[in-house]
Phi, psi and omega in degrees: 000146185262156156303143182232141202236113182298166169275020175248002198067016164280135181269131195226152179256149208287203189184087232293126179241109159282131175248197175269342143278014186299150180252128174330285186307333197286283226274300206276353138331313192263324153006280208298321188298321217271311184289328137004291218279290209225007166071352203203114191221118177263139203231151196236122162228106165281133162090122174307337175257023164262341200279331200276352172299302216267017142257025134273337181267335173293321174277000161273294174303346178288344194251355155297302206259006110034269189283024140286349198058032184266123153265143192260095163245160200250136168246125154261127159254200171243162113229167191242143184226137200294148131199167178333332172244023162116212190254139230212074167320145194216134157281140151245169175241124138275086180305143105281101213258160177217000000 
């Protein structure tokens, strides 16, 4: 995935945004397509039933891409984010395959 340079000129790299309602099987598709792609995808979830799709769509994707000879391993973080009531914590997840 290429870098995208925000309007404050910080560069971020792009990111799969899980809500609580993402469907598991859906989000761990693009996962799969992404590491495919670029070995490497990072997914943002605010909120415990955003955080639990996305290690149920991370462990799904590990059984995709699996008979690729791919293994999926996960770093989880913090970053902080704008929204309407100020700044806000986000888990990201960085997925990586090897």
């Amino acid at each position: 995935m290429s870098e995208i340079e925000n309007a404050t000129g910080v560069t971020e790299e792009p990111f799969l945004r899980v809500s609580a309602g993402s469907n598991p099987q859906s989000v761990a598709s693009a996962i799969a397509h992404a590491v495919y792609d670029s070995r490497t995808v990072k997914l943002r979830a605010v909120g415990a039933g955003a955080v639990n799709q996305a290690v149920k769509a991370i462990a799904i994707a590990r059984g995709y891409s699996a008979p690729r000879g791919l293994d999926l391993t996960c770093k989880p973080g913090f970053t902080t984010i704008e929204s309407r009531d100020g700044e806000i914590s986000a888990i990201i997840f960085t997925v990586t395959a090897s």
